[in-house]
C-alpha positions in Angstrom: 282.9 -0.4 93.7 283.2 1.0 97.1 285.5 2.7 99.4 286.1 1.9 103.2 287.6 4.1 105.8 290.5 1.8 106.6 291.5 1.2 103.1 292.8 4.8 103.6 294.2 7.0 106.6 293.1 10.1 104.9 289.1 8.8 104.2 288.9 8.7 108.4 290.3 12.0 109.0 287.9 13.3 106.1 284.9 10.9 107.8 285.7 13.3 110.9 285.1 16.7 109.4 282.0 18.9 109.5 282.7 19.8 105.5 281.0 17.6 103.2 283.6 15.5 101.0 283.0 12.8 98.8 284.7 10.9 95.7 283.1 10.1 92.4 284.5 7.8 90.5 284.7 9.4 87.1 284.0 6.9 84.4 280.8 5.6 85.9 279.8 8.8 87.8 278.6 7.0 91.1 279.5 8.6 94.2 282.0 5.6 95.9 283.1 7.2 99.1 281.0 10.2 101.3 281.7 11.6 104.9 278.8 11.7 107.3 277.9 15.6 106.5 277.9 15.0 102.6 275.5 12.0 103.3 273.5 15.1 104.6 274.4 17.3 101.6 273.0 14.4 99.2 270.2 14.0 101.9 270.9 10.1 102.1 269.9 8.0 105.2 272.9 6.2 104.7 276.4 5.4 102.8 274.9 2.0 101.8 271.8 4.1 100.3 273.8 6.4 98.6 276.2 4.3 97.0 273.2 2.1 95.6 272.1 5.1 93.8 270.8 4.2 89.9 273.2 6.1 87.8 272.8 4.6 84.3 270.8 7.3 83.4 274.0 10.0 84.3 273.9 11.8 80.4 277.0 11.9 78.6 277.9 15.7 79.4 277.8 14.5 83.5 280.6 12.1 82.1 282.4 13.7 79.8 282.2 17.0 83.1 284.0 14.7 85.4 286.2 13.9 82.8 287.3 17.5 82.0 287.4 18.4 85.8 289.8 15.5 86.5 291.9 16.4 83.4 292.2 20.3 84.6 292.9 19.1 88.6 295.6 16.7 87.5 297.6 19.8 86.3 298.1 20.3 90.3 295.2 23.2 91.5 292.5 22.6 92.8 289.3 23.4 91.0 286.3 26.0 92.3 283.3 25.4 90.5 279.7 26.1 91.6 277.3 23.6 90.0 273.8 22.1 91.3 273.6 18.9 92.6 269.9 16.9 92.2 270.1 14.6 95.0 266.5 13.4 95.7 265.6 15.5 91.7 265.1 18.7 93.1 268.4 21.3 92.8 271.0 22.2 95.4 273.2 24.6 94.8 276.7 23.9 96.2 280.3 25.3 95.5 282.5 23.4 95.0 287.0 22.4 95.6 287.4 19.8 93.3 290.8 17.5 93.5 291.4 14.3 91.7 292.0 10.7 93.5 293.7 7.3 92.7 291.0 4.8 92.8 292.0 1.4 93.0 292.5 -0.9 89.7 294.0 2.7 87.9 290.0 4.3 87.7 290.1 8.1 87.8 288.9 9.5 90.7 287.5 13.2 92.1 287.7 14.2 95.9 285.0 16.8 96.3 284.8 19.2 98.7 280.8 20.3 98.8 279.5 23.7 100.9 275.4 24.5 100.4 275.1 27.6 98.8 272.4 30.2 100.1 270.3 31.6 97.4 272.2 35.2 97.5 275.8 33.5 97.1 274.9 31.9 93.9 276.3 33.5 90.9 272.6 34.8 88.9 273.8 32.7 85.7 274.0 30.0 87.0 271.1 29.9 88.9 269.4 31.6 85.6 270.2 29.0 83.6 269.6 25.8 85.9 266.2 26.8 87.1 265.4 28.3 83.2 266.1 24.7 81.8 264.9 22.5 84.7 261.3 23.6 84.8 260.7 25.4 81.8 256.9 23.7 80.4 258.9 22.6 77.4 261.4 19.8 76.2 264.5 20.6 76.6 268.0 18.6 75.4 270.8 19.2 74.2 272.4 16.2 71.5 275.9 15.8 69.7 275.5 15.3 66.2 275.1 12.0 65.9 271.8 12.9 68.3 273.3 11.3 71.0 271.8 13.0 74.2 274.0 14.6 76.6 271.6 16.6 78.4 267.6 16.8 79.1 265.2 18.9 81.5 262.3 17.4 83.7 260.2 18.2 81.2 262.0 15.9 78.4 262.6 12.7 80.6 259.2 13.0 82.1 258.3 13.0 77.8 260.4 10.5 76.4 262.5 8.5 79.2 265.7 9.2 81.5 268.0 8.2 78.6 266.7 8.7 75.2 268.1 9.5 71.0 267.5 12.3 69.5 265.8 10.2 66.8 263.0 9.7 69.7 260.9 12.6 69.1 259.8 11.3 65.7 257.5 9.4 64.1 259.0 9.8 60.9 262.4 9.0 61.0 262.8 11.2 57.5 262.0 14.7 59.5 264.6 13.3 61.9 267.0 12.6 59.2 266.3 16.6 57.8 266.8 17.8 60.9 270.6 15.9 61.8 271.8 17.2 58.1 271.0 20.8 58.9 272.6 20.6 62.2 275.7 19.0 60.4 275.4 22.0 58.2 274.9 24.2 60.9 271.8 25.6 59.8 268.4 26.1 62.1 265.3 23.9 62.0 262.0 24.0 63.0 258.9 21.6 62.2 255.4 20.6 63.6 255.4 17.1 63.9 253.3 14.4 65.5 255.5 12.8 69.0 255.7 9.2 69.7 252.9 9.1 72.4 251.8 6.0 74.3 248.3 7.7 74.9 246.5 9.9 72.6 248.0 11.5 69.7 250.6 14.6 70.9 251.9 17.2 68.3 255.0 19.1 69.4 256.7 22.2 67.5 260.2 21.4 67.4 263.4 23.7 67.6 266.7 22.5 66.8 269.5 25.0 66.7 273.2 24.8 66.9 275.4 25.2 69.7 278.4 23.8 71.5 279.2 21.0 74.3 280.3 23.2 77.3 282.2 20.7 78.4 283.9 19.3 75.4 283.6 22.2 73.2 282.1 20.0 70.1 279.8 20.6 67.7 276.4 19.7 69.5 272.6 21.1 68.9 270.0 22.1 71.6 266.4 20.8 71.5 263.1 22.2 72.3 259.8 20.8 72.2 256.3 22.7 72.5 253.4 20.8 73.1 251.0 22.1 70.7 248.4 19.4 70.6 245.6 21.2 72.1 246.1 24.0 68.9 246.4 21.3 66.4 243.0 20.1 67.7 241.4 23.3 67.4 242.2 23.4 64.2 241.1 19.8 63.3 237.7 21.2 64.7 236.9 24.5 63.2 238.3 22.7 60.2 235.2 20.1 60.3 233.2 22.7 61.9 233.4 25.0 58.6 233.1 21.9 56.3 229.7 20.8 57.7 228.7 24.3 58.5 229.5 25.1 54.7 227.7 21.8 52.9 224.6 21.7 55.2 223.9 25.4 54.2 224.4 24.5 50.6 222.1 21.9 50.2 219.0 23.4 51.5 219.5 27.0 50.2 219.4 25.6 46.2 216.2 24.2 46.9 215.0 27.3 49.0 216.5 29.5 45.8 215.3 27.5 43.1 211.7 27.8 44.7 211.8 31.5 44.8 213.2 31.9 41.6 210.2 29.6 40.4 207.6 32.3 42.0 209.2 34.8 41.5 209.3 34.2 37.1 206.4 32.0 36.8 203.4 33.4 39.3 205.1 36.9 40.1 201.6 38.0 38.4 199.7 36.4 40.5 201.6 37.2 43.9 200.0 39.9 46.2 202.6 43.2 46.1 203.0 42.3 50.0 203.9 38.6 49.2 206.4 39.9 46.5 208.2 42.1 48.5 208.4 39.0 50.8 209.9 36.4 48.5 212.5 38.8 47.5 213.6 39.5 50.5 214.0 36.0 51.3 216.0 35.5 47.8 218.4 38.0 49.0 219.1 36.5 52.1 219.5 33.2 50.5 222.5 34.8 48.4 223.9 36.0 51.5 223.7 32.8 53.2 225.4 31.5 50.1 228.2 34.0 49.9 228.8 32.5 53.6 228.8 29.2 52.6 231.3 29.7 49.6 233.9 31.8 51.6 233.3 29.1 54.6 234.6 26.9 51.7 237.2 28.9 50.2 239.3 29.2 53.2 238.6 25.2 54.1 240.3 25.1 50.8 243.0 27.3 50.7 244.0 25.8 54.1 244.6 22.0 53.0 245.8 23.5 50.0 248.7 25.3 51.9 247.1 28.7 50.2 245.5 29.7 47.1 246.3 28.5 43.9 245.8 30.6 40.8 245.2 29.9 37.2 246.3 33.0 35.5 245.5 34.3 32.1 245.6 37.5 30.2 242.9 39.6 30.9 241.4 43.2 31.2 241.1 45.3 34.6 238.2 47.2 32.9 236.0 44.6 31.7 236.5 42.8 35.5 235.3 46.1 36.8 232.6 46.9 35.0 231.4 42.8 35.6 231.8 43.3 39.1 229.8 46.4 39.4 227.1 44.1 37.4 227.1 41.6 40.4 226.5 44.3 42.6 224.1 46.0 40.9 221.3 44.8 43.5 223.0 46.5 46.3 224.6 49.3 44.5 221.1 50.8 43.2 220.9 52.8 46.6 224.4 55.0 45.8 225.4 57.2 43.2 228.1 55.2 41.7 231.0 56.5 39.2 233.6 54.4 37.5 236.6 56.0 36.5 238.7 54.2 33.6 241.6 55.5 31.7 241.5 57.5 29.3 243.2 55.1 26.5 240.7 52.1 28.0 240.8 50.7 25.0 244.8 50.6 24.9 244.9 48.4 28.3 248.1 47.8 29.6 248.1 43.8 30.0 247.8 41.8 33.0 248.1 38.2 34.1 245.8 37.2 37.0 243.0 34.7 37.7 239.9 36.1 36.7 238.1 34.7 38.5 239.5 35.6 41.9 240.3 38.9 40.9 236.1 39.4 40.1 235.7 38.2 44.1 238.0 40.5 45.3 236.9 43.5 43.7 233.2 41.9 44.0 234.0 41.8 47.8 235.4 45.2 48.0 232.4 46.9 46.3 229.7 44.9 48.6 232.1 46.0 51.7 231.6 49.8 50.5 228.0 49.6 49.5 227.1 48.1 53.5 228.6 50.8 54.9 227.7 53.8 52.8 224.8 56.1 53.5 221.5 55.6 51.2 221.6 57.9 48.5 225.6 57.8 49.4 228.5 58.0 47.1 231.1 55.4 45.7 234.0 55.9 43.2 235.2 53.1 41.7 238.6 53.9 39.5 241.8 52.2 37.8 245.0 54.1 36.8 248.1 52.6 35.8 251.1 53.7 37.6 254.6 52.7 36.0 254.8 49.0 36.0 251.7 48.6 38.3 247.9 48.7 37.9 246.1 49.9 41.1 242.1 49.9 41.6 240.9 51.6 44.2 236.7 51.9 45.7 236.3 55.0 47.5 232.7 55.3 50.1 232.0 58.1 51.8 231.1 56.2 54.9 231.5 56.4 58.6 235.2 55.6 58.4 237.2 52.3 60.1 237.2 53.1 64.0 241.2 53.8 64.9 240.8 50.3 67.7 239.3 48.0 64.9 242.4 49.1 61.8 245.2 46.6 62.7 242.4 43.7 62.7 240.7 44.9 59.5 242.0 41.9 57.5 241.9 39.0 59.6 239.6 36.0 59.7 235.9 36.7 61.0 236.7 40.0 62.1 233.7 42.8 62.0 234.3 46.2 64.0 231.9 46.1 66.8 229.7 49.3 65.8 225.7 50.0 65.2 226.5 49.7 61.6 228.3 46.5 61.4 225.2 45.2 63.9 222.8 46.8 61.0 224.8 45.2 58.0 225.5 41.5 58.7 228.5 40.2 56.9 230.4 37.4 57.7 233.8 39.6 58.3 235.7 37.2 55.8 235.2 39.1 52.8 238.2 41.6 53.5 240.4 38.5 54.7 240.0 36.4 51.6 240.1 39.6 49.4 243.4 39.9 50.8 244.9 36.5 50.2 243.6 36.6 46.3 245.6 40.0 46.0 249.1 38.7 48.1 248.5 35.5 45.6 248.8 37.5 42.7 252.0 39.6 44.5 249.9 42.6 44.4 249.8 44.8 47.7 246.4 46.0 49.3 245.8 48.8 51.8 243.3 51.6 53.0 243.0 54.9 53.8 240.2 55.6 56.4 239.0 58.9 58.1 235.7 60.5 59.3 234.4 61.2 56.0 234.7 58.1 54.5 237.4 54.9 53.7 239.5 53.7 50.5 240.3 50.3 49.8 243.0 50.2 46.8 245.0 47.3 45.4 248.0 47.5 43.2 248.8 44.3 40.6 251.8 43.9 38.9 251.4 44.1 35.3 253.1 41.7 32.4 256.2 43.0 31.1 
């Protein structure tokens, strides 16, 4: 539907004026009547061009504005309102007198009186917010809670259409389904989730969070969407990375082991002192290269496992100690080593833990103190029992942690970037797994570090 100028007196006295004025018609949203400066305004060649404008993707909220507008003008003032327009889908900023109009056939209509708005007239929130949502890198849409859209960003029709459900952004409709009932319940959600895509596969980490229809002042919920597909990938890759890393090591280094092992028991009597020294250098580098393969695999593991999983089972602190101090023996021979136990050892106060793990943690601690202390060097290894909690702690007198390297001490493949750590390979996944085994068992592990030396202690709950 159309207006002409002769169908009303007023439209060719408005036609005349330098002020850009239009109607909308409210229901479908199309523009129906413009003067010559609001063709301008909505820079339109023509009135034929701008009254063929597509509008069936207008959002509900457009409607459901026009709506509210018309409702508040009928009352008898005229509205001011400053909004932006998106005539050729860029932003113009315009105040707005807003005034409703008899269409014919009874349709609700709004005569609009538009004026450009220079950048320092606009008020800063709405500007904030239009030019936030508009080209923020992300998906943005807000949905009533039926996840009916009522409005989207560039970003989110560019993604998934000009008109489009909430439902759209899944795959699996039952993550979609979650996500409605919390926002019924008014609760937040958030989810990584692989986006219907019509090229390669596209992960997305999706926001939903309550809120309210400015316009109709119902129960609604905004939408973001990160693309995180390029992470996900990483991931997918270091993930196969370690896997093969881990099993091609394996494989080789039994044979390489076994045929040391056989030299070293069966001909060590006939092997040159030189040639001895050789082969067990080599063995000891084949155990390191196997402690890299099997924490390589433990955190392949504890990743697809969504983190570690225990079997616990009453057991001793002491006798883990003293095993682990066994295990080290080869690289412990250097120090002067002291293990401090209870007094009433052989009253233990009882514990539940995976044995196991607990061994590799304090195995891992003790190999982490013996690389970095001195030859000839001291360690103290000792257990007390504090209240309800057992704590263990290995004490080197070493260089110390450098201040810059402290906050970073337990992540993933970290190793402080010193002569020492260049002289004392390690994988720098030790302290991080060492971690995750004590979290697992809700213990709590820290450090103490200065010039003269460093502490690792753990504390584990004990049974009651």
């Amino acid at each position: 539907m159309s207006l002409q100028s002769h169908d009303d007196p007023q439209l060719t006295l408005l036609s005349r004026l330098n002020t850009a004025i239009w109607i909308s018609d409210v229901e479908s949203t199309k523009i129906v009547w413009a003067n010559p400066s609001a063709l301008r305004l909505w820079l339109a060649d023509s009135l034929e061009e701008l009254l063929s404008r597509d509008t069936s993707d207008a959002s509900e909220t457009a409607r459901q504005t026009l709506q509210h507008l018309h409702t508040k003008a009928s009352a008898g003032k005229t509205i001011l309102a400053q909004r932006p327009i998106y005539p050729k889908g860029e932003p113009i900023f315009i105040e707005m007198h807003i005034n409703t109009y008899a269409l014919p056939e009874g349709r609700k209509g709004l005569l609009i009186e538009g004026r450009h708005l220079e950048q320092d007239l606009i008020a800063p929130q709405v500007l904030q917010r239009a030019e936030a949502t508009r080209y923020a890198p992300i998906c943005i849409s807000t949905h009533s809670l039926d996840g009916t859209l009522l409005t989207a960003n560039t970003k989110a029709r560019s993604c998934l259409g000009n008109t489009f459900h909430f439902r759209d952004y899944f795959i699996d409709q039952s993550i979609c389904a979650q996500a409605l009932q919390a926002m019924r319940e008014k609760k937040p959600f958030s989810v990584e989730i692989e986006v219907p895509s019509e090229k390669e596969k596209m992960w997305g980490a999706l926001q939903a969070h309550p809120t309210l229809d400015p316009v109709s002042g119902k129960d609604a919920f905004v939408v973001s969407l990160l693309d995180i597909t390029e992470r996900i990938e990483a991931d997918r890759m270091k993930d196969e990375f370690i896997s093969v890393i881990s099993h091609e090591l394996r494989t080789p280094l039994t044979s390489i082991r076994g045929a040391l092992a056989l030299l070293e028991t069966v001909h060590s009597q006939k092997l040159p002192p030189s040639v001895s020294k050789l082969t067990q250098l080599a063995t000891r580098n084949c155990v390191r290269l196997q402690n890299l393969a099997d924490d390589l695999l433990n955190i392949k593991q504890w990743l697809h496992q969504g983190g570690l999983i225990l079997h616990k089972k009453p057991c001793k602190l002491s006798i883990l100690l003293k095993r682990s101090l066994e295990l080290n023996s080869p690289l412990l021979n250097a120090h002067n080593i002291q293990l401090i136990l209870p007094p009433d050892a052989e009253m233990e106060r009882p514990i539940e833990a995976d044995s196991p793990r607990l061994l590799q943690a304090m195995t891992n601690l003790l190999a982490n103190a013996a690389k970095f202390t001195p030859k000839g060097g001291h360690i103290k290894v000792s257990l007390q029992y504090q209240d309800d909690l057992a704590k263990i702690s290995v004490e080197d007198n070493g260089p110390g942690i450098p201040d810059s390297f402290q906050d970073r001490i337990f992540g993933k493949f970290e190793r402080a970037n010193s002569q020492l750590t260049r002289e004392r390979q390690g994988t720098g996944l030790g302290l991080h797994i060492t971690k995750n085994i004590i979290l697992a068992h809700e213990g709590h592990i820290d450090f103490v570090s200065s010039d003269d030396g460093t502490t690792f202690f753990f504390e584990l709950p004990l049974t009651t």
